[in-house]
RODO-2510 file (C-alpha; in nm, 4 decimals, decimal comma):
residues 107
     n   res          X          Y          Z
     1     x     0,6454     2,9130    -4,0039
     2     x     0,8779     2,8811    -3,6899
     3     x     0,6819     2,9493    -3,4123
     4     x     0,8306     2,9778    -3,0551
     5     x     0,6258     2,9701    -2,7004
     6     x     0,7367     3,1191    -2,3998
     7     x     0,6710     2,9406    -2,1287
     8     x     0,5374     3,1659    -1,8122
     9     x     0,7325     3,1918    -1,4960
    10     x     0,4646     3,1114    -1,2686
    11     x     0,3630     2,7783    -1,4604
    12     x     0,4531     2,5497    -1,1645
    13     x     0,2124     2,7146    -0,9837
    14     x    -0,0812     2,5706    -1,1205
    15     x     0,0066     2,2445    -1,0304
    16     x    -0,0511     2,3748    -0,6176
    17     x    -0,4063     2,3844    -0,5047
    18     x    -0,5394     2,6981    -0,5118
    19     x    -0,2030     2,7760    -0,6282
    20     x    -0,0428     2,7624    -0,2871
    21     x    -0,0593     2,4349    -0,1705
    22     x     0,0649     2,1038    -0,2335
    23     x    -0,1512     1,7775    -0,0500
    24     x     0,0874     1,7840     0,2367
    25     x     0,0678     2,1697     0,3028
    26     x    -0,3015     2,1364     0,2711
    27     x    -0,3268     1,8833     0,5015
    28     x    -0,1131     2,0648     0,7984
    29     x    -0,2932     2,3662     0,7802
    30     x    -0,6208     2,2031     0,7631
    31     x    -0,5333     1,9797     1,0892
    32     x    -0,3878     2,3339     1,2201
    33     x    -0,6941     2,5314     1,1930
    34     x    -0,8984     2,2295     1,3400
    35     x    -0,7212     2,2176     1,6111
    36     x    -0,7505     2,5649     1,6944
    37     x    -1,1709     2,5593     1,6051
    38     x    -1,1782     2,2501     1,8775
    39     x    -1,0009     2,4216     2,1795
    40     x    -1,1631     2,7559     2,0875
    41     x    -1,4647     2,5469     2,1145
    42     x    -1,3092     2,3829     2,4674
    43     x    -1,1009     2,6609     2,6212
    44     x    -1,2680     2,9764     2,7981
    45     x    -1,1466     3,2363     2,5533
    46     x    -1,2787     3,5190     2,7523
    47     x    -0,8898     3,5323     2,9275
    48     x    -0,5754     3,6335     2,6485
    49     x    -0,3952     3,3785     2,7990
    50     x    -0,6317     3,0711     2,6524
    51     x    -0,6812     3,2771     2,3794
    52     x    -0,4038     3,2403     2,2302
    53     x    -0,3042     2,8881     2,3138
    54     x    -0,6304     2,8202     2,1271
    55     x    -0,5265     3,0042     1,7931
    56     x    -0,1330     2,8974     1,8582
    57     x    -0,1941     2,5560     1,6585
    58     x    -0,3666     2,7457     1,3437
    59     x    -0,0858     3,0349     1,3430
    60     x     0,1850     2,8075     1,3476
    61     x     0,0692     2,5713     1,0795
    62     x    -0,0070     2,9086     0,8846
    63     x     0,3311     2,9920     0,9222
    64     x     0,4965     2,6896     0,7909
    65     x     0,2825     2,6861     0,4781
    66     x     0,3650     3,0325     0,3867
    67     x     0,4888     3,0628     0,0677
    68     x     0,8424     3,2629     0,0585
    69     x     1,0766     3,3801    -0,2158
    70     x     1,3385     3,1004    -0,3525
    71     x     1,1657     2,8563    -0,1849
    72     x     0,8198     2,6748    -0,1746
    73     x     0,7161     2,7460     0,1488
    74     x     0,8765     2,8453     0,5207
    75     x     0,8696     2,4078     0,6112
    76     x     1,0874     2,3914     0,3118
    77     x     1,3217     2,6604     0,3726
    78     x     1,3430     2,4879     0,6997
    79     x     1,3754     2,1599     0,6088
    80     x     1,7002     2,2603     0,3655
    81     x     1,8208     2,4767     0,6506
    82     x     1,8259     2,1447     0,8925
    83     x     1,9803     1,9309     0,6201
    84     x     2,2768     2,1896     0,5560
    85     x     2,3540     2,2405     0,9003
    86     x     2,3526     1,9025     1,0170
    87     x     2,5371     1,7301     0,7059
    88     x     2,8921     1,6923     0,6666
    89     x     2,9820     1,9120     0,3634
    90     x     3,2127     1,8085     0,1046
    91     x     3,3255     2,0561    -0,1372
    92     x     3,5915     1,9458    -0,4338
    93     x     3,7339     2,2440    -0,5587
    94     x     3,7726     2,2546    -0,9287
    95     x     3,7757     2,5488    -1,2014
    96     x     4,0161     2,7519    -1,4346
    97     x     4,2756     2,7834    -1,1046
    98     x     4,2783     2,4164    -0,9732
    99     x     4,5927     2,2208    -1,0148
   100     x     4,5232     1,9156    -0,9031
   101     x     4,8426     1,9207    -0,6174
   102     x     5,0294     1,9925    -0,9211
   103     x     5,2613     2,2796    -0,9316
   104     x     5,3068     2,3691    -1,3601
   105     x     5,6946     2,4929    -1,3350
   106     x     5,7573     2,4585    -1,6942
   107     x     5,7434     2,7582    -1,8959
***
């Protein structure tokens, strides 16, 4: 009998912890949100201002690791952003229209 599996879109997922995460991720969001436990633990947080420079470091490692569509995460989308911006591009143009500098006369 010819049997045929579909394999499900979301099957890469389950190699990310807790289906989010890969070890790096983990890691800066971890050191994020201990960073913000330790200076809510050393900053008076009874003014906005320390307030939020205390919960700044577990925000902004939140942020990176958040996932986003067509990409793993907002560090990646970065990280591709930097790397196409600051590359030199080379494109070679080829399809059913390229000549190759040659100009086809002869009909």
């Amino acid at each position: 009998m010819n049997q045929s599996f579909l394999i499900p879109a979301n099957s890469k997922k389950s190699m990310l912890i807790f289906g989010l995460f890969n070890e790096l991720d983990l890691g800066i969001f971890i050191v994020g949100v201990i960073v913000s436990l330790v200076l809510l633990m050393l900053l008076p947080v009874d003014q906005l201002l320390y307030a939020i420079i205390a919960i700044a470091p577990g925000c902004a490692c939140g942020f990176l690791v958040m996932p986003i569509p067509n990409y793993h995460n907002v560090r990646t989308f970065i990280r591709i952003a930097f790397t196409f911006y600051t590359t030199r591009q080379h494109f070679i143009w080829r399809g059913w229209c390229f000549n190759n500098g040659k100009f086809d006369n002869e009909k």
